[in-house]
N, C-alpha and C positions, 0 to 999 in steps of 0.2 A: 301174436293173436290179433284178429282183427278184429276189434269188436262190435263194429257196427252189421260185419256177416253175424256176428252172435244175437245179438240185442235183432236182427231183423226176424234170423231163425225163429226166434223165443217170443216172438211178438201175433204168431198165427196159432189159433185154440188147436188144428188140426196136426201142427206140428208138434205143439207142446204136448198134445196128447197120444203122439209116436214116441216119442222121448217117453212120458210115463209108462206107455207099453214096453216101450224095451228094458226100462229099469225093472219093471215086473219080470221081465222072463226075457233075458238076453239071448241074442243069436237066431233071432224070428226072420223068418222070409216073407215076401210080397205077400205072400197067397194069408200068410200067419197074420201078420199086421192087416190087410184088406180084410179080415172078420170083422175085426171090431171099429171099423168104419164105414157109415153110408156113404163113399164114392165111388169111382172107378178110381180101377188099378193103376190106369194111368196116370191123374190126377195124385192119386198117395206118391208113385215113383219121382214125379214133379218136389211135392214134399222133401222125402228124402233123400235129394238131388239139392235140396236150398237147407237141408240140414248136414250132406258132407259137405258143400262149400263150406259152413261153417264151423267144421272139424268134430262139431256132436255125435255125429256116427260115421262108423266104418261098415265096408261090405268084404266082406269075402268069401270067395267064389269059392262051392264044396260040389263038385261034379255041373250038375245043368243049375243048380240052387244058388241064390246069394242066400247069407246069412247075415242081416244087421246089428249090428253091436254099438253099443252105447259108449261114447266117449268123455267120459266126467270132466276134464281137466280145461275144456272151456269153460265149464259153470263153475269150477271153483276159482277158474282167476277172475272171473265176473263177480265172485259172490269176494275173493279178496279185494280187490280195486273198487268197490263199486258199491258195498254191502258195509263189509266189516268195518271200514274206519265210521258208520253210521251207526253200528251194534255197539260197539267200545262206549262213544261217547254218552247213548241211549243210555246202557248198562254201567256207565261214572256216575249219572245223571242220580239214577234210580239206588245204586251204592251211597251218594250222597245225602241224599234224602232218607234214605234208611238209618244212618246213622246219626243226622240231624235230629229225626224223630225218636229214636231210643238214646240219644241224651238228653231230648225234652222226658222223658217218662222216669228215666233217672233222676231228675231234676225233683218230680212233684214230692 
């Protein structure tokens, strides 16, 4: 994985918001996706061009149509590597604490 294609992908509101349209309703074509954005067509293709470099989406081609499909498996190794070892110790922290304060309450 490469993750600075990822982290770059994920870094533009208009890409990030091709990614939530496709988790909404996967397998959307140009014309699908170019609704619910004010640019040109060409500009979005650009888009989705710096989101297959980064393995987010895939196309494939169903007569003269592409179809875009969302590829989870970037964002979950981003969200293991990069997220989770910062959740774990968030959620020790906050385990902690909770326990510390329900043996003070025992305590009185």
């Amino acid at each position: 994985m490469d993750d600075d294609k990822t982290f770059k992908a994920l870094g533009d509101p208009t890409r990030r918001k091709l990614l939530d349209l496709l988790c909404e309703k996967n397998g959307q074509t140009l014309g699908q996706l170019c609704e619910h954005l004010d640019m040109k067509r060409q500009s979005v293709t650009q888009h989705i061009g710096l989101l297959e470099e980064a393995n987010l989406v895939s196309t494939v081609k169903r007569g003269r149509e592409k179809h875009h499909f969302l590829n989870p498996v970037p964002l979950q190794m981003v969200y293991e590597r990069w997220i989770r070892k910062f959740e774990q110790q968030r959620l020790a922290l906050l385990h902690d604490l909770k326990t510390e304060l329900e043996g003070e309450q025992d305590g009185q």
